[in-house]
Phi, psi and omega in degrees: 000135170267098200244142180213119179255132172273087178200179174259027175058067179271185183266316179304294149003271171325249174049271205299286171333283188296013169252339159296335174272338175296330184292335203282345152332289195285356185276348182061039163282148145310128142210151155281106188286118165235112176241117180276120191242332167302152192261333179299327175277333177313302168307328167321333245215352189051035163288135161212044146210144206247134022278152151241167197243143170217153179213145172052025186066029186241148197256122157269333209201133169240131162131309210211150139278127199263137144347137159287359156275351176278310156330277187318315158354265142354268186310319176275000000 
């Protein structure tokens, strides 16, 4: 699994990461962590607003930072 935060590295940015890797910890997930800071690839992705969470190049969440329960959500 490909989990990827879409953001320019804000503290909501940090955020969102470190709650995406705990949850996928506790979830005993394979995955991979990739954080995307260009805006051009961001845009790609039709984000337009930050932080955002991609898992497999599927955009979940925009906007906000999600919870690790919310994440684990997400995620299962």
């Amino acid at each position: 699994m490909k989990i990827q935060i879409l953001g320019t590295g804000c503290a909501k940015c940090r955020q969102l990461t470190e709650n995406a890797e705990k949850a996928a910890q506790e979830l005993n997930l394979d995955y991979q962590l990739e954080k995307i800071t260009d805006i051009n690839q961001i845009m790609s992705f039709g984000v337009m607003m930050t932080p955002a969470l991609a898992v497999d190049g599927a955009v979940k969440l925009t906007g906000k930072v999600a919870t690790v329960a919310e994440v684990k959500t997400l995620l299962a």
